[in-house]
C-alpha positions in Angstrom: 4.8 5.8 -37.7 8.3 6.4 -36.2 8.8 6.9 -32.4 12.0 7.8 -30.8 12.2 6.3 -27.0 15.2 5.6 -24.8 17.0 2.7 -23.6 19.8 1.5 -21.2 22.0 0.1 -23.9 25.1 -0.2 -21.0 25.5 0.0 -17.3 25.4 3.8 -17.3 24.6 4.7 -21.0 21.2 5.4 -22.2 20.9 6.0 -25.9 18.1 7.0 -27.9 16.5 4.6 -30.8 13.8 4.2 -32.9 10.7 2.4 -34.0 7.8 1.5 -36.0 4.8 1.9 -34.6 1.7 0.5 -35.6 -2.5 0.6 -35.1 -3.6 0.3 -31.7 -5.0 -3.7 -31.0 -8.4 -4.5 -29.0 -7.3 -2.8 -25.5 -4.4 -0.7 -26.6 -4.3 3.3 -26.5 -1.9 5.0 -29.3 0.0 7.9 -27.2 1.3 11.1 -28.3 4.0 12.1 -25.3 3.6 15.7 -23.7 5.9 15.2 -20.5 7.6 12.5 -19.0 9.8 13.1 -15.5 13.7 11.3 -14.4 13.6 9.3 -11.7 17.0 10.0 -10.6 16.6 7.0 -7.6 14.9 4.6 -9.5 16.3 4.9 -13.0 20.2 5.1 -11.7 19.6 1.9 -10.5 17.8 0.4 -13.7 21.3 1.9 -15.6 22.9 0.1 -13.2 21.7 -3.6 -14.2 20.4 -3.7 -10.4 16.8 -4.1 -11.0 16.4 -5.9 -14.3 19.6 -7.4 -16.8 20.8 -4.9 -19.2 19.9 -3.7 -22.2 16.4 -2.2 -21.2 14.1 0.4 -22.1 14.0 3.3 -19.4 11.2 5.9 -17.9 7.9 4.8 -16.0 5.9 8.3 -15.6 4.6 9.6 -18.5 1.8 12.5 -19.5 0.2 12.1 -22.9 -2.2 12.4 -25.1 -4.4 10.0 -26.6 -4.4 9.6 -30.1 -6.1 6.7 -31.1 -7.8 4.0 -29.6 -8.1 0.3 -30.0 -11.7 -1.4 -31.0 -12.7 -2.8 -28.0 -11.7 0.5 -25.8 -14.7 2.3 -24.1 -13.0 4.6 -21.3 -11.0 6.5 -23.6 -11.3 8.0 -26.8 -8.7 10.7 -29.2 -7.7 14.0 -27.4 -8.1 12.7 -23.4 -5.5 13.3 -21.4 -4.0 10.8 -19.7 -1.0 9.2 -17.5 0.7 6.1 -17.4 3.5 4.3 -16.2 5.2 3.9 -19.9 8.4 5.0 -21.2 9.7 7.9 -22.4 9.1 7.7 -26.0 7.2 10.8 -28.2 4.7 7.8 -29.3 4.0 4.5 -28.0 1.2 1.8 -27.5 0.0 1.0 -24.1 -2.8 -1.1 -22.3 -5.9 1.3 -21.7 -5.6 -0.6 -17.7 -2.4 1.2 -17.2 -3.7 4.9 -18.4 -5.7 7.1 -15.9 -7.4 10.3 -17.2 -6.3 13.8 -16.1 -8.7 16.0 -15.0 -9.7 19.2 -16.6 -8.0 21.9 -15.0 -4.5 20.3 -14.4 -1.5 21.5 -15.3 -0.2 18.7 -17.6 3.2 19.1 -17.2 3.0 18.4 -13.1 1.2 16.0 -13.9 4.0 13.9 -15.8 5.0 13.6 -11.8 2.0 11.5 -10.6 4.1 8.4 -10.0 6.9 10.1 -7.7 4.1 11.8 -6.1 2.3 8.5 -5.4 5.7 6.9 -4.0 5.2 9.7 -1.2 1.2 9.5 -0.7 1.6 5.7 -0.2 4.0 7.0 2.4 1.6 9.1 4.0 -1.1 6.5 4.1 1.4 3.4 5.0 2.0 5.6 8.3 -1.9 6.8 9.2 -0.4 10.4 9.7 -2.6 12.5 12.0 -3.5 15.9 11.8 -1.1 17.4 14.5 1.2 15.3 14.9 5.4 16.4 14.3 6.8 14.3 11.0 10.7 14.3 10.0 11.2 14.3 6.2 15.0 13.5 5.8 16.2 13.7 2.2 14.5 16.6 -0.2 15.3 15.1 -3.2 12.0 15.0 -5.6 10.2 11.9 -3.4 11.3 13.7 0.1 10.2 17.2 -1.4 7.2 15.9 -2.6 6.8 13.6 0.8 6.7 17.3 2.8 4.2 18.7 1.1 2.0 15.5 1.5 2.3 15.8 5.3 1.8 19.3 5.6 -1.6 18.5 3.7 -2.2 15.3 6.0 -1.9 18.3 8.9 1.4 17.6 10.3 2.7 20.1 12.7 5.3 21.0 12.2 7.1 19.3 9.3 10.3 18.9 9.8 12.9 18.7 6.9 16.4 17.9 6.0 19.4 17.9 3.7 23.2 18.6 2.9 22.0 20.8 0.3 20.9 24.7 1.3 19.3 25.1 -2.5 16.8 21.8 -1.6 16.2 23.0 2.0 15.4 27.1 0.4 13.2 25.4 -2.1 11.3 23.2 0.8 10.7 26.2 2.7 8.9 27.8 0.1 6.7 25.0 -0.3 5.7 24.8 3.3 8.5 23.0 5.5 7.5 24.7 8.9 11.8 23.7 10.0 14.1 23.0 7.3 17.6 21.7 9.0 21.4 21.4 6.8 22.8 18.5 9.3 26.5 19.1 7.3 26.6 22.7 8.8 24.1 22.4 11.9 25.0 18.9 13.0 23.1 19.7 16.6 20.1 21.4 15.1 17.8 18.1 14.7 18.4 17.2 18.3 17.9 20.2 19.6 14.3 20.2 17.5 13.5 16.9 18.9 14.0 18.2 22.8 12.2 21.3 22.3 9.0 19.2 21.1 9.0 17.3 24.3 7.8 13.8 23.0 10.7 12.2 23.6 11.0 11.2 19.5 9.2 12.3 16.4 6.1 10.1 15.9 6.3 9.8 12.1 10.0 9.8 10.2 10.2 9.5 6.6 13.9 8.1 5.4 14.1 9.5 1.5 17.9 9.8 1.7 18.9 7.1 -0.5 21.4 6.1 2.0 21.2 3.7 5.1 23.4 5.8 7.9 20.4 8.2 7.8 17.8 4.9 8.1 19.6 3.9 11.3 19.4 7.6 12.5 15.6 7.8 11.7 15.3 4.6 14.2 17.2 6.6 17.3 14.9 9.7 16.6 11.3 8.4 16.0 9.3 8.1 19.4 7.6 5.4 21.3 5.3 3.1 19.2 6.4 5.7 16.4 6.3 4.7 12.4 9.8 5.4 10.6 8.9 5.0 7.0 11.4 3.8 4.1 10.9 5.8 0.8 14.0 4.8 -0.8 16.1 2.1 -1.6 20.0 1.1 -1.5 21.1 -1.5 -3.2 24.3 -2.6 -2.1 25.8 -5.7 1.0 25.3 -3.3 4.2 22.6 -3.7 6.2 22.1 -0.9 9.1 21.8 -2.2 13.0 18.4 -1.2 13.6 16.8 -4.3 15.3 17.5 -3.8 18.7 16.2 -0.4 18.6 13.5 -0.9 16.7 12.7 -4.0 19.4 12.9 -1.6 22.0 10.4 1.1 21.0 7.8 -1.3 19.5 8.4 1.2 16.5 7.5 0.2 13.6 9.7 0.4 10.0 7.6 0.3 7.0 8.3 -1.0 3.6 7.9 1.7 0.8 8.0 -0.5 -2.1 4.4 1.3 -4.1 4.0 -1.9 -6.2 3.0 -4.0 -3.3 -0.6 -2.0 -3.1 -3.1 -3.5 -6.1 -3.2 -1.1 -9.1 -6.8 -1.3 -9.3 -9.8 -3.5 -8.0 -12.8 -3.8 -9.7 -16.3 -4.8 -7.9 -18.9 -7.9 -8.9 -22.7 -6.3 -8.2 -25.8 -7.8 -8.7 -28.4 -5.8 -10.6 -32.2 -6.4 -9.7 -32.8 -5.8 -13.5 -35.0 -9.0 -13.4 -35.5 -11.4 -10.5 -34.5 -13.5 -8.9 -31.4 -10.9 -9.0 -28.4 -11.2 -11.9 -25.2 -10.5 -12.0 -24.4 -6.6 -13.5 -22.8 -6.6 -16.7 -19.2 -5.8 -16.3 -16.7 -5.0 -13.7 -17.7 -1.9 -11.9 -13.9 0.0 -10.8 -13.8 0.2 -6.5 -13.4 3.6 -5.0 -14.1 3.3 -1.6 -11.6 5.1 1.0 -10.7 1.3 2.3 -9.1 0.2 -0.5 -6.7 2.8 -2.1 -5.1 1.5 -5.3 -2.7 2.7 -6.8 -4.8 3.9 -9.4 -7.0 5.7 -6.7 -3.9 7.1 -5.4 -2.5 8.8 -9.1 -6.2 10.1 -9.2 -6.2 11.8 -5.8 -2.6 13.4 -6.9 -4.0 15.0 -10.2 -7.1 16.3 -7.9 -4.6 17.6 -5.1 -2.4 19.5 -8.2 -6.0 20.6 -10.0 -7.2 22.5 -6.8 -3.7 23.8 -6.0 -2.8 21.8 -2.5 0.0 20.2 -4.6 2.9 22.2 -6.7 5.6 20.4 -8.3 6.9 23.5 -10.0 9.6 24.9 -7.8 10.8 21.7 -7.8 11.7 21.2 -11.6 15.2 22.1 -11.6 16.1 21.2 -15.3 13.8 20.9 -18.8 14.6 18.6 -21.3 14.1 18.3 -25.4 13.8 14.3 -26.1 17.2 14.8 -28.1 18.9 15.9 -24.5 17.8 12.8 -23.1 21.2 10.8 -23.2 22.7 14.0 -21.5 19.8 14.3 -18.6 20.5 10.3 -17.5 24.5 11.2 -17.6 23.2 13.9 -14.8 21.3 10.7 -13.3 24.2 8.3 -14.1 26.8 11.2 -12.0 24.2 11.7 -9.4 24.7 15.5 -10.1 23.0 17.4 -7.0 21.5 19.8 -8.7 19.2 17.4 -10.5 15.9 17.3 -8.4 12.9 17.5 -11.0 13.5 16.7 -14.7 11.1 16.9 -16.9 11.5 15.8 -21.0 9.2 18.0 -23.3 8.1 16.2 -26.2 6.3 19.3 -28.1 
């Protein structure tokens, strides 16, 4: 079987190629793509060379369906839905480990967004948000957007929201932004917000800007013992003066990086099947509240977009065939604004 999947095959370029694909080994899952999403952050920096040396494939959030299944696979079998961090390619073979199932009910095509989605939950979590308590979203590209909604379902009052672009802040309203603030055109606005709370700060700021002025901004905004929380990366030599502040206030910047939570943890239990006791037969996954993986995470996501207190719908600006996909990474590649949810449709 033939599969078509892209690849950085320059700083900037993504092309599309082909391969053979074969049977599904021991562990393996053969997919059939339904959706995949851009990650115009991410992936602009992968065409870059800046996170791994060129030529490499591209895309990490896909929705699928499963085909076929390898021998030794027992948590899957031909028509689940699933999603995994894999390529965008119409079929591939992945490890069943990195494939979670899609509940019944959910719209697969927001779904294809689970791993954006979990960059702002782990946000949410990383900063113990409270029910009641004022958060600043700054930056409504797709992880900010999707960072606003999170907080408004954590309870945050209000949520606070902002961007140079009136089309982002329109659509952020819609979903639930109680303040959505254009600091280009209302350069005063935010401040003026900040006095009228009367907490001398905002206790939770979430920095999904892509840029660093806005980080050291964050820093002079959040309150006393307040959490400003890095959803984005920069890669580039300057650093923003933030220490001092930061020193100050006993605030507290959090890393954002999701791959530094455990994608999954699995449990050892002892079964009184015979005594003295034995050890169960085979890993048991671990659920608990305590622990959230990441696979925990992409599962609470799918339930959230299942019972409707998640929509990524108004926020897919553009629809992509997979023979478009060169053109949708030269939007990525140009940083074109109005690319805020891309989506490739493989049917």
């Amino acid at each position: 079987m033939k599969s078509l999947y892209a690849h950085v095959e320059s700083v900037g370029k993504v092309v599309l190629k082909s391969a053979e694909i074969g049977a599904p080994s021991a562990n393996e899952l053969l997919l059939k793509a339904e959706f995949s999403t851009l990650s115009p952050g991410t992936e602009s920096m992968l065409m870059a060379g800046h996170i791994l040396p060129l030529p490499q494939d591209i895309g990490y959030s896909l929705a699928a369906t499963v085909v076929d299944v390898g021998p030794d696979v027992a948590r899957f079998a031909p028509g689940d839905r699933v999603v995994a961090i894999a390529g965008h390619a119409d079929y591939q073979l992945l490890d069943e480990r990195l494939a979670v199932p899609v509940p019944d009910g959910t719209d697969l095509e927001q779904a294809a967004f689970f791993n954006l989605a979990q960059v702002a939950l782990f946000g949410i979590r990383r900063t113990e948000l409270e029910i009641g308590e004022p958060a600043l979203i700054m930056g409504q590209g797709i992880v900010g957007a999707l960072a606003a909604q999170m907080a408004r379902v954590a309870g945050a009052v209000p949520v606070i929201v902002t961007d140079i672009d009136d089309t982002r802040l329109k659509v952020a309203r819609q979903l639930g932004a109680h303040i959505a603030i254009n600091p280009a055109s209302r350069p005063d606005a935010l401040a003026s917000v900040v006095d009228e709370l009367g907490l001398g700060g905002i206790p939770a700021v979430f920095e999904a800007t892509g840029l660093r002025q806005p980080l050291e901004q964050a820093v002079e905004l959040v309150s006393e013992r307040g959490r400003v929380m890095m959803l984005s990366t920069v890669h580039g030599d300057v650093e923003p003066g933030i220490t001092q502040s930061l020193m100050m206030k006993g605030a507290v910047l959090i890393g954002g990086y999701v791959n530094s939570k455990p994608f999954a943890l699995h449990r050892t239990d002892v079964a009184i099947s015979e005594w003295p006791p034995v050890v169960a037969d085979g890993p048991a996954p671990y659920v608990n509240r305590d622990a959230w993986t990441t696979g925990e995470d992409i599962r609470a996501i799918l339930n959230l977009m299942r019972y409707g207190s998640l929509d990524v719908r108004p926020l897919i600006s553009h629809r992509f065939s997979v023979d478009e996909i060169p053109a949708a990474y030269e939007l990525v590649w140009n940083k074109d604004p109005s690319l805020l949810g891309g989506v490739i449709e493989y049917r």
